[in-house]
C-alpha positions as CSV (number, residue, x, y, z in Angstrom):
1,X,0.0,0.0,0.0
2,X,1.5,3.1,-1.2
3,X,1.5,6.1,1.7
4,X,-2.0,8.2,2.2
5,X,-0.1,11.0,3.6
6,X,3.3,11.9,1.0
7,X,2.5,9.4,-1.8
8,X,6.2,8.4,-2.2
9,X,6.8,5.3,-0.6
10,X,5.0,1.7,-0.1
11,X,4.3,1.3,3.5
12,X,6.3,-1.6,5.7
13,X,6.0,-3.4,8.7
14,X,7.7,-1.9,11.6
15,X,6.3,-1.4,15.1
16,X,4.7,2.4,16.3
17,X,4.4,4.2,19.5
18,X,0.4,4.8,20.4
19,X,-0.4,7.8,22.8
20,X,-4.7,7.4,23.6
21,X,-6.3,9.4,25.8
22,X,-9.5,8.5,27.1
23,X,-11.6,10.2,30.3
24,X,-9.0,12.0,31.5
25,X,-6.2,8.8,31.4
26,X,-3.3,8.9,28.9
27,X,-2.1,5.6,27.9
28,X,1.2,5.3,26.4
29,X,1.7,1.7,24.4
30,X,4.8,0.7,22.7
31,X,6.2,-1.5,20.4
32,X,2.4,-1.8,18.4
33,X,2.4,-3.5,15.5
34,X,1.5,-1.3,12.5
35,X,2.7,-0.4,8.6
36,X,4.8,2.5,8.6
37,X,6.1,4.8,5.7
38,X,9.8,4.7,5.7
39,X,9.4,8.2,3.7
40,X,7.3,10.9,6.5
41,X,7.1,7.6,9.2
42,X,3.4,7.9,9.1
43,X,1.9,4.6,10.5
44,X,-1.3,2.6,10.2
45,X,-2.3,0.4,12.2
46,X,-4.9,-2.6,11.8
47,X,-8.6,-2.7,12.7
48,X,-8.2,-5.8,15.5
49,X,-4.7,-3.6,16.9
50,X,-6.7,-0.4,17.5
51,X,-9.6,-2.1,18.9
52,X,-7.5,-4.1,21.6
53,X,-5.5,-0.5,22.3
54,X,-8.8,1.1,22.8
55,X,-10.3,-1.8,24.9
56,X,-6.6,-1.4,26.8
57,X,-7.6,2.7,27.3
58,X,-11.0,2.0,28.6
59,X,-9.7,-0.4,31.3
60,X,-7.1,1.7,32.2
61,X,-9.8,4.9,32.6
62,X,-12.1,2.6,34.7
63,X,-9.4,1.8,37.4
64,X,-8.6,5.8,38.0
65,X,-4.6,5.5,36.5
66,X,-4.1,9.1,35.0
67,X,-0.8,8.3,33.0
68,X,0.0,4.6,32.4
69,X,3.3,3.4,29.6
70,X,2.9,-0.2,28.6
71,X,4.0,-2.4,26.4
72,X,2.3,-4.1,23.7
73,X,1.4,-7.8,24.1
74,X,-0.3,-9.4,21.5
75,X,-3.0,-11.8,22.7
């Protein structure tokens, strides 16, 4: 898939950085899978890999944590 954003490169798999806030809690997941353009490093993620970060955001919200950094673990 060719880049959305600068139109000059295909996209790869690498991993991203995700930063979701939700109700006032800001989650901070790393090493998420995703495509990312080795031109302007713009990444997409998958449906099912936003969906579980979102899920992860919600929980976190629920229990009160304000900032929380985790690592990704894929189920």
């Amino acid at each position: 898939m060719k880049c959305v954003v600068c139109r000059q490169a295909e996209v790869c798999s690498g991993k991203a950085t995700v930063t979701v806030e939700r109700n006032g809690t800001l989650l901070v997941i790393k090493g998420v899978p995703a495509r990312v353009c080795p031109n302007c490093g713009e990444e997409y993620l998958d449906e099912n890999v936003t969906e579980k970060l979102l899920k992860s955001a919600e929980e976190a919200a629920q229990t009160g944590v304000q900032v929380d950094i985790r690592e990704y673990v894929p189920v």
